[in-house]
N, C-alpha and C positions, 0 to 999 in steps of 0.2 A: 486349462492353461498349458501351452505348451513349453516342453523345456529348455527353448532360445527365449523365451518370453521371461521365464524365471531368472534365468541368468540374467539378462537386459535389464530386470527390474530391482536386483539385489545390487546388480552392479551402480545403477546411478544410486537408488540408497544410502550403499558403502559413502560412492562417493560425496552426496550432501551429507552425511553425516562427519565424515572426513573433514570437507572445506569449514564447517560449523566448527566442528573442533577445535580447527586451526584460526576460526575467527574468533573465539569466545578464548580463546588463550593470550591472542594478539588481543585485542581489545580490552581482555583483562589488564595486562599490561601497560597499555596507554591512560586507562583509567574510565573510561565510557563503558555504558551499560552493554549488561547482553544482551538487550534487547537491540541496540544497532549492531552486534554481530551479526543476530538474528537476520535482520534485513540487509546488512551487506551480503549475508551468504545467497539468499533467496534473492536477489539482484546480479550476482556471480550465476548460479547455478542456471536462473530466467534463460542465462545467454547460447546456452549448450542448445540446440537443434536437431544434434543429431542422434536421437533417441527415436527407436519405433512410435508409431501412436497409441499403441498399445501401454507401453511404459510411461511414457507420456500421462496419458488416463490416470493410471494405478496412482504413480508419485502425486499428483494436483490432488487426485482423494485422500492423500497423506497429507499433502500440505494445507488442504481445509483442516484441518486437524490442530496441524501445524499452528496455523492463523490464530484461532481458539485458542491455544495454549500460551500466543505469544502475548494478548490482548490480558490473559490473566496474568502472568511477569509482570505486564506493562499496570495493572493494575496492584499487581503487590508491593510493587517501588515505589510507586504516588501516597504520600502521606494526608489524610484529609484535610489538614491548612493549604498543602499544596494544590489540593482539588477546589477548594474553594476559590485562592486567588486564580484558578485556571480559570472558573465557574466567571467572575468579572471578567474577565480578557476575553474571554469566546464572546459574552453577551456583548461586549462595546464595539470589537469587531466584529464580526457579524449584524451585529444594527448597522456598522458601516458601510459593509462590501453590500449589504441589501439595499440599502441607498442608493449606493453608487451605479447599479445594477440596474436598478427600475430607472434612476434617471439616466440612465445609458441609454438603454433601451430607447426609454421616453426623448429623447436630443435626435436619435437618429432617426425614428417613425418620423419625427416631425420634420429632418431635413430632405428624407424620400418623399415624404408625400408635397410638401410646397413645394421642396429644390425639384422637384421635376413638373411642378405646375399640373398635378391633379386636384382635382376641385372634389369635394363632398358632394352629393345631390340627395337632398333630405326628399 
């Protein structure tokens, strides 16, 4: 690794480390978890482009890392009564949106195939 490449790569670092700081302090604040610091930072930082590709690389293998880390927070906040009523709410939704989905689907095969007057030939 060369030594523009190190700079480049400590420097965005610094700086998500930085704007995280400043989001987990603010949002301390307001009263919402860290865990939405967490992803307003990483939704700020997404936006910057003008990083080598190089640095680029480096940071996204930090931020899988990141991800991992953030998914265990998100897991130490949830208390199991709370996982439980999530557990009913995924299941009711989700039988819904799956519903709605097949019969999406199913409304518009059916409107292409007659609304355009193709015929089946068994």
């Amino acid at each position: 690794m060369a030594h523009f490449e190190i700079v480049s790569f400590l420097t965005a670092v610094i700086g998500l480390l930085g704007l995280l700081c400043v989001c987990l302090f603010a949002f301390g604040r307001v009263g919402a978890g860290s865990a939405v610091a967490f992803l307003v930072a990483g939704v700020v930082i997404g936006h910057f482009r003008d990083l080598p590709p190089e640095t680029v690389h480096m940071v996204q293998e930090i931020a899988e890392l990141g991800v991992v880390l953030l998914l265990f927070l998100i897991g130490l906040e949830i208390t199991p009564p709370q996982l439980r009523s999530l557990a009913k709410c995924v299941t009711f939704c989700g039988a819904f949106k799956v519903n709605r989905n097949v019969s999406g689907v199913s409304w518009h095969q059916f409107v292409i195939v007659f609304g355009a007057g193709i015929r089946w030939k068994v």
